[in-house]
PAKOLTOR-656103 format. One line per 2 residues: number of its first residue (from 1); their letters; for each residue z, x, y of C-alpha. Coordinates in steps of 0.1 Angstrom, whole numbers, plus 2048, in hexadecimal, padded with zeros to 3 digits. Layout:
NUM	A	Z X Y  ...
% end
This chain:
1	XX	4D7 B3D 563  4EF B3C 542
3	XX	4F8 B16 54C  4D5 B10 54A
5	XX	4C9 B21 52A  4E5 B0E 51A
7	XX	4D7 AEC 526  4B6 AF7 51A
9	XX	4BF B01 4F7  4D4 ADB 4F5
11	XX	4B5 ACE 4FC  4A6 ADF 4E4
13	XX	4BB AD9 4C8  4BF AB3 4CF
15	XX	49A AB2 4CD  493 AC1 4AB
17	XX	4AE AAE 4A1  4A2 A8F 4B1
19	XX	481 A95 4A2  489 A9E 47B
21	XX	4A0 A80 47D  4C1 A8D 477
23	XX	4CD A7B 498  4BF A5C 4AA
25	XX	4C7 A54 4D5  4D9 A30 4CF
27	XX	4E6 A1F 4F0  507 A28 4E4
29	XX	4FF A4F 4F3  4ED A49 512
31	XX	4FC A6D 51E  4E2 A7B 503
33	XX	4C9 A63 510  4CA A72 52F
35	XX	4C9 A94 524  4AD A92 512
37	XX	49C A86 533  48F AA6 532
39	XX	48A AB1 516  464 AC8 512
41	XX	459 AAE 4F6  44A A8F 4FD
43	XX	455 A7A 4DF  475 A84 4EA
45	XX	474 A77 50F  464 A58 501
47	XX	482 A4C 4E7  498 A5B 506
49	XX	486 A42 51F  486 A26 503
51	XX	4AE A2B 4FC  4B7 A26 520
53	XX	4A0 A0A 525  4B4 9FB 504
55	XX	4D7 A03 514  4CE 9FB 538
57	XX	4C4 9D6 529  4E4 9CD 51D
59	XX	4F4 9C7 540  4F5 9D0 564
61	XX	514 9EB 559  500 9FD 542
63	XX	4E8 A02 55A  4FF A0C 575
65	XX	50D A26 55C  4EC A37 557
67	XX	4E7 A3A 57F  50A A4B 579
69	XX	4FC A62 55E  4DC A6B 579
71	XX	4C5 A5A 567  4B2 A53 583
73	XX	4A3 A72 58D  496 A7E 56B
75	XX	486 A5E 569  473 A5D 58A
77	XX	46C A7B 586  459 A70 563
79	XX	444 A56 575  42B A74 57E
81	XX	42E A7F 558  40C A8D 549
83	XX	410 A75 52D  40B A53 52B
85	XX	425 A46 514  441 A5F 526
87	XX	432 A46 547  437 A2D 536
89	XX	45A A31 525  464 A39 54C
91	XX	457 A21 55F  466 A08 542
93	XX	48A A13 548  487 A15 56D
95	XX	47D 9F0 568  499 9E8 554
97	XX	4B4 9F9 56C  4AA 9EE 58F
99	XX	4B5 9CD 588  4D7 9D9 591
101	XX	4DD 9DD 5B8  4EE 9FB 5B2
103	XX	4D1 A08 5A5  4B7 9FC 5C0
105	XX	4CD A0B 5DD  4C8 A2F 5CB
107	XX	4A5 A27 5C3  49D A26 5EC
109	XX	4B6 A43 5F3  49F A58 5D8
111	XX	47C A4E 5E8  46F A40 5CA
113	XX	459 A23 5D4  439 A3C 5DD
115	XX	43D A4A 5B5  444 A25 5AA
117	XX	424 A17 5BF  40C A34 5AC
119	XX	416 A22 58D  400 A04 59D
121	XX	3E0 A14 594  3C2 A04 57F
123	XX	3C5 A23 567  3E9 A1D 55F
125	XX	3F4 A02 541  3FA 9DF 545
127	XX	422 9E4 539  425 A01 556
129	XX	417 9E7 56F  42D 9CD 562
131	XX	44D 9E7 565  442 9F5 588
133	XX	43B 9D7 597  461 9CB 585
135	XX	471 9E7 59A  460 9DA 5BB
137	XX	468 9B7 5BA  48D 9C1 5BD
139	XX	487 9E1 5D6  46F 9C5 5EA
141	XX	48F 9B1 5ED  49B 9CC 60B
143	XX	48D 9D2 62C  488 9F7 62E
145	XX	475 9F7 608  45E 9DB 618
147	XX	453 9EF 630  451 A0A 618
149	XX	43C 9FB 604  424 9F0 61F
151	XX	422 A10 62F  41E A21 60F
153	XX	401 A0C 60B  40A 9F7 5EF
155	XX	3FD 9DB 5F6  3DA 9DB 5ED
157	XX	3E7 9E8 5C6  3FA 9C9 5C6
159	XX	3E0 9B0 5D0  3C9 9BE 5B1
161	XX	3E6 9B8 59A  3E3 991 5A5
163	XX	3C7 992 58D  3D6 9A2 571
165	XX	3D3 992 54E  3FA 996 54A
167	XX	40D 97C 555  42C 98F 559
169	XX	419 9A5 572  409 98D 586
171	XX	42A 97D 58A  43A 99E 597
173	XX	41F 9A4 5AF  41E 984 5BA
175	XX	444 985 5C3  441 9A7 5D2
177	XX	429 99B 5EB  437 97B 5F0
179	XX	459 995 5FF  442 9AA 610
181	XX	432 98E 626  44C 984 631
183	XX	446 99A 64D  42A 993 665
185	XX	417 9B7 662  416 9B3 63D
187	XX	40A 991 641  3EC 998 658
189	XX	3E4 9B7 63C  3E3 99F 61E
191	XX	3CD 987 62E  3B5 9A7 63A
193	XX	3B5 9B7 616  3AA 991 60D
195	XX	3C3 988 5F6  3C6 965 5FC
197	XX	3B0 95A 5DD  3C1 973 5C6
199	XX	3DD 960 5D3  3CD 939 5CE
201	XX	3C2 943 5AC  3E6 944 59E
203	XX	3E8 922 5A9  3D6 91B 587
205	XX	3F2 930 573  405 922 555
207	XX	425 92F 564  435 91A 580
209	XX	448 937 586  427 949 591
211	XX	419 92B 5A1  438 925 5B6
213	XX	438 94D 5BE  411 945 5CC
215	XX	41B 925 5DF  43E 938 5F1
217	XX	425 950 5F9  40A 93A 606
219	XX	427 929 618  42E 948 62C
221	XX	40B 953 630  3F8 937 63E
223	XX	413 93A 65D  3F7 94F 66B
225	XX	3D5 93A 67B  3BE 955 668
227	XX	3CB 952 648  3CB 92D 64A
229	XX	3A9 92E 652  39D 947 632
231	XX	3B4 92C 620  3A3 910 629
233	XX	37E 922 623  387 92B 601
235	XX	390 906 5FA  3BA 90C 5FA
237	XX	3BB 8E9 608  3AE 8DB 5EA
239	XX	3BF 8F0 5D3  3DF 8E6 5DF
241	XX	3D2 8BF 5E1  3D3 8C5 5BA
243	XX	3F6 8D0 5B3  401 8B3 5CB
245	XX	3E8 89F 5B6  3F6 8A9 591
247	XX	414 899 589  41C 8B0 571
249	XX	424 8CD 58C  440 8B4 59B
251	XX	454 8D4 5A1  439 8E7 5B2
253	XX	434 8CB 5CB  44E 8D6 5E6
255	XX	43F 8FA 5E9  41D 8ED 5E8
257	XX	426 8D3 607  439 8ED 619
259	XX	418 901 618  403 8E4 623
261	XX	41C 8DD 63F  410 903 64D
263	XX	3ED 8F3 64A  3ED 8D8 65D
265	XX	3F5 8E8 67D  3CC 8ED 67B
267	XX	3B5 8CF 683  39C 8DB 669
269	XX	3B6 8D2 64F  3C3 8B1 660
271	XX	3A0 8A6 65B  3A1 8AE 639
273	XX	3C4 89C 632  3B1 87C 644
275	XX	38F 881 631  3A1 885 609
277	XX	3B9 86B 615  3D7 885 60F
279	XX	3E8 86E 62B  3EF 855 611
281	XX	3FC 870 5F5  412 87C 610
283	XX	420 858 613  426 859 5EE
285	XX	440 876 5EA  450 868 60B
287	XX	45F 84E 5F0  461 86B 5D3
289	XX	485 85F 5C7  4A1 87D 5C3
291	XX	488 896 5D3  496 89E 5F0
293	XX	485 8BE 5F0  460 8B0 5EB
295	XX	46F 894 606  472 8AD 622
297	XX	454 8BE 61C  43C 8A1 61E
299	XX	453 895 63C  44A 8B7 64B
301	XX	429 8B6 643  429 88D 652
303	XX	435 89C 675  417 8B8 674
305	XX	401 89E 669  409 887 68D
307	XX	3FF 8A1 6A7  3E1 891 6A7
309	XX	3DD 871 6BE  3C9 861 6A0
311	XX	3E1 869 688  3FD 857 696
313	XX	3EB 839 694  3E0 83D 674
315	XX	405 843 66C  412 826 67F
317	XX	3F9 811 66E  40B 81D 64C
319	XX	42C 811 65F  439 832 653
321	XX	452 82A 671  465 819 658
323	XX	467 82E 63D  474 84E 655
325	XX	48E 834 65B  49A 831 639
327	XX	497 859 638  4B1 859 650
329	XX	4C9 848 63F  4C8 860 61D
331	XX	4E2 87C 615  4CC 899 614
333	XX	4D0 8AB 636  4AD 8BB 632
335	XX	49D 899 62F  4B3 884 64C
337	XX	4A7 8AC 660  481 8A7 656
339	XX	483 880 65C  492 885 67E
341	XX	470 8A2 684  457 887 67E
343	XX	46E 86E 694  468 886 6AF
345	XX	444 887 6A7  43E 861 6A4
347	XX	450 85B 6C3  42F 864 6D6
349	XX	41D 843 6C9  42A 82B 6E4
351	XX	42A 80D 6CB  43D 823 6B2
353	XX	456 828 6CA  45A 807 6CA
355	XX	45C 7FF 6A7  477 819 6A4
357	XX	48D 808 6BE  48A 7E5 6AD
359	XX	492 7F7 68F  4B2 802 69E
361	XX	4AF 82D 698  4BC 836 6BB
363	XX	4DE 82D 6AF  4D7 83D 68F
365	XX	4CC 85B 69E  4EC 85D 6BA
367	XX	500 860 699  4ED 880 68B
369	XX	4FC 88D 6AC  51D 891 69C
371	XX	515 89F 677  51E 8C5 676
373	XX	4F7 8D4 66C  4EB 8E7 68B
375	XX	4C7 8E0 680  4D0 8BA 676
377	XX	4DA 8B5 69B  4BF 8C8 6AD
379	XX	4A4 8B2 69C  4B8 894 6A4
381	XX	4B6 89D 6C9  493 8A7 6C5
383	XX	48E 884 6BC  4A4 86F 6D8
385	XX	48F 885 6EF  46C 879 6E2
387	XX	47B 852 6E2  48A 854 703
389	XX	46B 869 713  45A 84F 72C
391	XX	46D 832 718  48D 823 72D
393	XX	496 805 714  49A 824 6F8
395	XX	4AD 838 711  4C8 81C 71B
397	XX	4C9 819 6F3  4D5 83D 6F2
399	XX	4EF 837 710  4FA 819 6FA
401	XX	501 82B 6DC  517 845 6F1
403	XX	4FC 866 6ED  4FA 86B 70E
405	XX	523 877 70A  513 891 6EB
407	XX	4F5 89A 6FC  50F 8A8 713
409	XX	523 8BC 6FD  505 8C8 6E8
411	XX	4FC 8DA 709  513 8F5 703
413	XX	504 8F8 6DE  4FC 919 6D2
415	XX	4D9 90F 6C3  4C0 911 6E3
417	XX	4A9 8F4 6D0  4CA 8DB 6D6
419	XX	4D0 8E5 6F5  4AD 8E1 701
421	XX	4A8 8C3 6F3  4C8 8B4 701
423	XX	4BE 8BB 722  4A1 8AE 71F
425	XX	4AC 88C 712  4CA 88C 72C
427	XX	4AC 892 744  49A 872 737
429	XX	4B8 85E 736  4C5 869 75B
431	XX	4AA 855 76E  4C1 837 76A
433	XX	4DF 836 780  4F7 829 76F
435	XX	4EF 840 751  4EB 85D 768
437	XX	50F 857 779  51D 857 753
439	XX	50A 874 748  51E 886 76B
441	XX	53D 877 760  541 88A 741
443	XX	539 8AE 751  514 8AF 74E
445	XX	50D 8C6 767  52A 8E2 761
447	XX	516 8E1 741  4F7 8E7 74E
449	XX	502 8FF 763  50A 915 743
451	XX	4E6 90C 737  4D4 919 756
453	XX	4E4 93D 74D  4CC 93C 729
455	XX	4B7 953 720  49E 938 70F
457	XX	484 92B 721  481 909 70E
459	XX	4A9 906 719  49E 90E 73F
461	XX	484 8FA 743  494 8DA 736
463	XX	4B9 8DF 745  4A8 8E6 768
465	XX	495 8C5 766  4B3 8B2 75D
467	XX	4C7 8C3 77A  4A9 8B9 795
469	XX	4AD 895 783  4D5 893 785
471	XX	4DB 8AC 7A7  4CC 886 7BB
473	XX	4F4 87E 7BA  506 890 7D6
475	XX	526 894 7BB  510 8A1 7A1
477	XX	507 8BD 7BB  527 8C6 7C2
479	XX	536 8CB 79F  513 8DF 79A
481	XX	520 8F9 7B8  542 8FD 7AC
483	XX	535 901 788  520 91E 799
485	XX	500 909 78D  4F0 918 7AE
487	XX	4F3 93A 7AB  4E1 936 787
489	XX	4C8 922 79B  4C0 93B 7B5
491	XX	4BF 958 798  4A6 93F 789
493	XX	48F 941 7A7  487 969 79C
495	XX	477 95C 779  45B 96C 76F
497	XX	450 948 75D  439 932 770
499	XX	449 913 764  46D 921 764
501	XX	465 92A 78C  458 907 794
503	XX	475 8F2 781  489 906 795
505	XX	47C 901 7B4  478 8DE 7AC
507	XX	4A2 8DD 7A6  4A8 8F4 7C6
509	XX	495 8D7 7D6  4A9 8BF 7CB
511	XX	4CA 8D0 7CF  4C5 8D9 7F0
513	XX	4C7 8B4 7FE  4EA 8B8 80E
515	XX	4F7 8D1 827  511 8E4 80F
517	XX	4FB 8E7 7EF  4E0 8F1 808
519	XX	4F7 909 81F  503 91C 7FB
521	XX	4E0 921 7EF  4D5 931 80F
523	XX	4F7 946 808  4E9 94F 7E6
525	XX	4CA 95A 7F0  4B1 93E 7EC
527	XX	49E 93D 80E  493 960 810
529	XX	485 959 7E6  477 93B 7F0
531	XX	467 94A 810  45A 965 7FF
533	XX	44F 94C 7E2  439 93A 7F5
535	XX	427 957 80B  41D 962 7E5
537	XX	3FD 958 7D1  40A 963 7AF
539	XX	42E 94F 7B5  427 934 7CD
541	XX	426 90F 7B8  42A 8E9 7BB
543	XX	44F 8EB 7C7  455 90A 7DA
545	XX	44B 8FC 7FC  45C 8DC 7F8
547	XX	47A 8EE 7EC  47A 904 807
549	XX	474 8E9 823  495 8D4 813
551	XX	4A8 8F4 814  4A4 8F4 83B
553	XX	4A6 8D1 83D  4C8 8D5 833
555	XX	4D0 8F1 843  4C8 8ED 866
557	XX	4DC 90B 872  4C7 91D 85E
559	XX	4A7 90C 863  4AA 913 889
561	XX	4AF 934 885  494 93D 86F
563	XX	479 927 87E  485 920 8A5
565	XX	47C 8FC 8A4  492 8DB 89C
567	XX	47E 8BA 897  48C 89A 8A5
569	XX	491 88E 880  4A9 8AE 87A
571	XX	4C6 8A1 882  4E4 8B9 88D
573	XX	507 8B4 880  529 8C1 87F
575	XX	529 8E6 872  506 8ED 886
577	XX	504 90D 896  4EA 923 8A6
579	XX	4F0 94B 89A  4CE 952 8AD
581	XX	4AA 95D 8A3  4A9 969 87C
583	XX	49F 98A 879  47F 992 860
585	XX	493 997 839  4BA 98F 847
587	XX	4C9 974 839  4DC 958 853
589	XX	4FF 95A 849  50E 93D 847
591	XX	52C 92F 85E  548 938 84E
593	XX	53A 95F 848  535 95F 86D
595	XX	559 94F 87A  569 969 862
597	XX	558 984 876  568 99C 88C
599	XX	563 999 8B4  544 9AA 8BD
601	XX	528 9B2 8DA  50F 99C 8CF
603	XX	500 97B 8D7  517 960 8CE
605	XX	519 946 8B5  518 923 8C1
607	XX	525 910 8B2  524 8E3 8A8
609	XX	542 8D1 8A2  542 8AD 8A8
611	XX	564 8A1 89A  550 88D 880
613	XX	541 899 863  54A 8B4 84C
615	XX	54E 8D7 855  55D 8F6 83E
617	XX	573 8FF 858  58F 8E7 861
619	XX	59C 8FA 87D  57C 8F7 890
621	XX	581 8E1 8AF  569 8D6 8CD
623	XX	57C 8B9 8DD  564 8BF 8FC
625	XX	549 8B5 8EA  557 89A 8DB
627	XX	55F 88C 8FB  53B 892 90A
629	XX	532 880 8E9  545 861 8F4
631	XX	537 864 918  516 867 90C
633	XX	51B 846 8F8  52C 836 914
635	XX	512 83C 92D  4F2 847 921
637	XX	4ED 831 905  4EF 80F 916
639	XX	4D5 818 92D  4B1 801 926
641	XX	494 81D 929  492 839 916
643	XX	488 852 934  4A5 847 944
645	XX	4BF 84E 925  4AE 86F 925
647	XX	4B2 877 949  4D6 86A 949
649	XX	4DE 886 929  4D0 89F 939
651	XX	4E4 89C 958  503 898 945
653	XX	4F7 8B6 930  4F3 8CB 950
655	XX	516 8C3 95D  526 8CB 941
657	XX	517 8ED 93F  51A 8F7 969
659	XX	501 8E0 97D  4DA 8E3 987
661	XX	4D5 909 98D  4B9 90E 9A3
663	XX	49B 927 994  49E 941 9AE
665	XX	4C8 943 9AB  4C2 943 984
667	XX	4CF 969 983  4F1 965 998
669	XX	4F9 947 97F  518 95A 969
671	XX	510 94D 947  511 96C 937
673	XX	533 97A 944  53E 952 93A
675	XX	537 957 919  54A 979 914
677	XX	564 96C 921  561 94D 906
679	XX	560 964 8E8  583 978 8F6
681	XX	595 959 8FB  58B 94C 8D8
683	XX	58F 971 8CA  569 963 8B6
685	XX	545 965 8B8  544 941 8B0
687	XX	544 92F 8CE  543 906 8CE
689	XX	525 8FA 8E3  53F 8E3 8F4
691	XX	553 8FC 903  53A 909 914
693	XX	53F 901 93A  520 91F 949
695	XX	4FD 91E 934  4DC 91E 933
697	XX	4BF 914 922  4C6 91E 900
699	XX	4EC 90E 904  4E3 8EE 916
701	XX	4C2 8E6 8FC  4DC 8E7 8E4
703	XX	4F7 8D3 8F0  4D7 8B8 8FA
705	XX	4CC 8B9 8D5  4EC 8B1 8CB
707	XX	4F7 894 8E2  4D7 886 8DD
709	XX	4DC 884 8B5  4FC 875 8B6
711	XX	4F1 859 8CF  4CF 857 8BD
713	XX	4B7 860 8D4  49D 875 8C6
715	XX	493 898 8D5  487 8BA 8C4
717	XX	49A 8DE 8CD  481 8FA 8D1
719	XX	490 920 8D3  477 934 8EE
721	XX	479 95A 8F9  496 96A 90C
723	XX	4B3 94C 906  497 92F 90A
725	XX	499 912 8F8  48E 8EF 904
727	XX	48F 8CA 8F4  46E 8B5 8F1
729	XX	472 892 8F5  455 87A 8EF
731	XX	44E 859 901  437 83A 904
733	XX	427 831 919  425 811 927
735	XX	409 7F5 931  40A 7DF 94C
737	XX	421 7BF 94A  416 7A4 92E
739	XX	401 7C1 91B  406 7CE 8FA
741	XX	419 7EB 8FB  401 809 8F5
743	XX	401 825 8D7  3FE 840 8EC
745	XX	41E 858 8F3  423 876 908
747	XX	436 891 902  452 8A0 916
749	XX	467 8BD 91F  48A 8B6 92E
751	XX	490 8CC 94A  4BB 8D5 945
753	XX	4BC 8F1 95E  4AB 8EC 97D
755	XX	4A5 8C6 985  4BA 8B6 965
757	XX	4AA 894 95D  487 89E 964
759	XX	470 89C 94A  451 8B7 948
761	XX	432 8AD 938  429 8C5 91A
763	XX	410 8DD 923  413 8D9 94A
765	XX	41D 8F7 962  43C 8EC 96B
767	XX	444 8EB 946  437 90B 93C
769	XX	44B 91F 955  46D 90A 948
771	XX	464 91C 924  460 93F 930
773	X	468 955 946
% end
């Protein structure tokens, strides 16, 4: 209570003397300044306020001094001040001192932007709005003040002083706003609050630095469709036209043809460009000489301006194919970066594609590949892609010029843009072999095996294409599996994204075409997504079905299992082997999972192996099967008719598996006991069909099916109830001597059991009862 008398009675003092003149606040004191913050007397605070605002102007030290000296709070504190001068001297200082950063960090900590924003008002003086608008062009500069500032409603006070007679106001307004919308709520409020032709007014301004303010602001408001809209119905087309018109705002041309770039992504304003003929103004700063800045920007606007079918030929009329070339070939990176945009863009005309290959830019662009700018590269990709899209002659041009070997490595880029462009053009490039088996050579698919685990969809869709395009060469599938390329596949099949689901299905496809890329994807999971993929309306497409049907196609073992039924174009091989029927939502397991099982009670696996082709497990052996293969080439393959090839493999089928077994003996033949004993001998559940000297249906179907393909005679397997399975045979039939031979077949069932060699007609009695029971 003493300490604060004391104060009091200072103040007191310092004031009387302040005010009979005996003493004057100089910058040299700004401890007395300070004090006198508070002082009861008005005249007082005011030559206070005016003595910091003095001392805080000579230098970012000064100004971190009187934060130091707790200046601050007095002084915000003042901004709600009865009197209009004390407002005035306050807001003036606070001006003065948020320059420093210092300064602006304690402004936000203190919650001063809600007192700072009242100062906006209509009521208050011009040199307050001019001061309070000062301090917010520097708090604007943060995050947290922006938002601030929006939710605090400030934005509407700031789009009124766009219209203030003082410059220096409408300049701090402008900038304040042109912070603020940089974020997309704020945006959306200014154009609602309908500032835009506030905003287009200062266009007209003496200051460039207020018309540039306007255009940056323009530039980052007309990203929105609406706003473009209320800028083209309040004539901001036009209005730029002019600056771009006046030579005299050379230096506001780059802003203004950024802004117009935003523009022309609306077909209202292409038409406009093509009715003023802007076209040809465009064409003009394209050869503005040391502007690289103006360059880019009309390039930018250029590749906006060629969405449109008729404006690339209106363009390739103006041969602006050539000029883009010479772009290309100038130091500035964001000119070659713009140049290489509008490449892209071009690349679209057919005839311009070709005029860019005579005029020798693939080679040009291949060597953009190697320059360090991430964006430089991704727009040189961008273009190859659009040259080499549908276009061979440009494709083999890239090849030439060694991209195909950056392409590659530009697949493990950071920047999801390169990456999915490079795919893309590897994609294009691939469907010629001997590019495709260079593009392999130099790791193409480890890479893309990295790509397939991005989060981008762009990246996805285009490495997934390239895949299905390069996964045709059986090598190019197997570095894909060891690169684990499949299991990003199969996680690829769960996407949520329509085109994502059906570029992968489309690869799975693809990749399925041999047994080992096949057998791994059914490891992974891929059969039961794909079979539940194609019962679905919502996730069913183009590709699911096929890729399905080429997953069993190259899985056999699996297709048998799941659907009970082998075609006489599926074709069994080494490594085949029959685990049984599927049961509804458990996945087949694969060979190797089931030879590494322990003995068990159940049904056993049996087992294919021919001695020829490739199996996973090298200690698998079958040499009785081998040599019925040999027999059955020995003796049933020179035979003339067909029926009679069929009876004589059936016979030899029988033998090998215990003779004819009469029907009504059927249950006193000991297959099962046989079999049992198989397993404990080979201490497995895999048992090879060949070894099998007692079996039935199920076994001797098999073993027919088998011979049959290695020989080449053509017969179906069909898995029945209860260990039935038969083979269909087809035959026709033949006219009388000197007759063409008729079309018709018949169909047969080979009896293996009862009567071997006799064939049933489909459909009869005699061959319904050998199906069932």
């Amino acid at each position: 209570m003493q300490e604060t008398s004391i104060f009091v009675v200072k103040c007191l003092i310092l004031s009387l003397l302040c005010q009979f003149g005996f003493i004057s606040i100089e910058s040299k004191s700004p401890e007395t300044a300070v004090l006198l913050l508070n002082s009861p007397e008005e005249d007082v605070i005011v030559k206070a306020c005016e003595a910091i605002f003095t001392f805080a102007e000579k230098g970012d030290e000064n100004k971190v001094s009187l934060l130091g000296l707790g200046a601050l709070d007095p002084l915000i504190r003042l901004l709600s001040h009865s009197s209009r001068a004390v407002r005035r001297g306050a807001v003036t200082a606070l001006g003065s001192m948020a320059v420093s950063s210092e300064v602006m960090k304690a402004l936000k900590k203190l919650n001063a932007i809600p007192s700072i924003l009242a100062k906006l008002s209509p009521e208050e003086e011009t040199v307050v709005h001019e001061f309070a608008t000062l301090c917010l062009t520097h708090l604007s500069k943060d995050f947290t003040c922006k938002a601030q500032i929006f939710d605090s409603n400030g934005l509407p006070a700031l789009i009124q002083l766009l219209s203030s007679p003082d410059p220096d106001v409408q300049k701090n307004s402008v900038e304040v706003i042109c912070n603020l919308v940089q974020d997309y709520k704020s945006r959306l409020a200014f154009h609602k609050l309908g500032g835009i032709p506030s905003l287009l007014e200062l266009l007209k301004s003496d200051f460039p630095v207020i018309q540039r303010l306007a255009l940056r602001t323009l530039h980052c408001i007309t990203t929105d469709p609406d706003s473009r809209h209320t800028f083209r119905e309040q004539q901001g087309f036009e209005k730029l036209m002019d600056v771009l018109s006046n030579a005299d705002f050379h230096d506001l041309h780059a802003e203004a043809l950024q802004t117009l770039s935003n523009c022309l992504s609306d077909s209202q304003t292409l038409k406009l460009v093509h009715q003023s003929r802007g076209l040809t103004r465009l064409l003009q700063f394209l050869q503005t000489p040391n502007a690289p800045e103006v360059q880019s920007a009309a390039v930018d606007c250029l590749t906006k301006v060629a969405q449109s079918p008729e404006s690339l030929r209106l363009l390739h009329e103006e041969e602006i194919e050539k000029v883009l070339v010479e772009l290309l070939s100038v130091e500035d990176i964001s000119v070659k970066t713009s140049a290489c945009q509008a490449v892209a863009a071009m690349s679209f005309h057919l005839d311009s594609k070709d005029v860019f290959r005579d005029l020798g830019v693939v080679p040009t662009l291949t060597r953009l590949l190697r320059r360090e700018s991430l964006k430089l590269r991704a727009a040189a990709t961008r273009a190859l892609y659009g040259l080499s899209h549908g276009d061979q002659l440009n494709a083999l041009s890239i090849y030439n010029s060694g991209g195909h070997e950056l392409l590659v490595q530009q697949l493990y880029e950071a920047c999801p843009k390169t990456v999915a462009s490079s795919a893309a053009t590897l994609h294009n490039m691939a469907a010629q072999e001997a590019i495709r088996s260079s593009i392999l050579s130099h790791g193409a698919m480890r890479a893309l095996a990295e790509a397939l685990k991005s989060k981008d969809t762009a990246v996805l869709l285009s490495s997934l294409l390239c895949v299905a395009e390069l996964a045709c060469e059986e090598d190019a599938r197997a570095e894909l599996r060891r690169a684990g390329g499949l299991e990003a596949l199969v996680r690829l099949l769960h996407s949520h994204h329509q085109e994502v689901l059906k570029n992968a299905c489309f690869a799975v496809k693809v990749c399925a075409s041999d047994e080992p890329s096949a057998v791994e994807l059914c490891r992974l999971g891929a059969l039961e997504v794909l079979q539940e993929m194609t019962r679905s309306e919502s996730r069913r497409n183009t590709f699911s079905e096929l890729a399905l049907n080429s997953l069993l196609k190259s899985n056999l073992s699996v297709k048998y299992s799941l659907m009970g039924r082998l075609a006489s174009t599926d074709i069994i091989t080494s490594g085949f082997y029959d685990a049984g029927k599927a049961r509804t939502g458990q996945r087949v397991l694969t060979l190797e999972e089931l030879i590494q099982q322990p003995l068990n009670q159940h049904r056993p696996v049996f087992a294919v192996f021919t001695g020829t082709g490739k199996t996973n497990d090298e200690t698998a052996d079958d040499g009785v099967l081998q040599t019925l293969i040999k027999e059955a080439k020995e003796n049933v393959l020179p035979l003339t008719a067909e029926r009679e090839q069929y009876a004589a493999l059936a016979r030899l089928v029988s033998e090998a598996m215990g003779g004819a077994v009469p029907e009504d003996q059927l249950h006193e033949f000991p297959w099962t006991l046989h079999l049992s004993e198989l397993k404990f001998h080979l201490q497995s559940n895999v048992v090879p069909i060949g070894s099998i000297r007692k079996g039935i249906y199920c076994h001797r179907a098999l073993l027919f099916k088998c011979l049959s393909d290695c020989i080449g005679l053509s017969c179906s397997l069909v898995r029945g109830d209860y260990n039935r399975a038969w083979n269909e045979v087809v035959l026709f039939d033949e006219d009388p001597p000197n007759m063409q031979r008729s079309l018709r077949r018949s169909r047969f069932i080979v009896d293996l059991m009862h009567q071997p060699g006799r064939l049933l007609d489909v459909d009869t009695p005699a061959a319904l009862q050998y199906q069932t029971i």
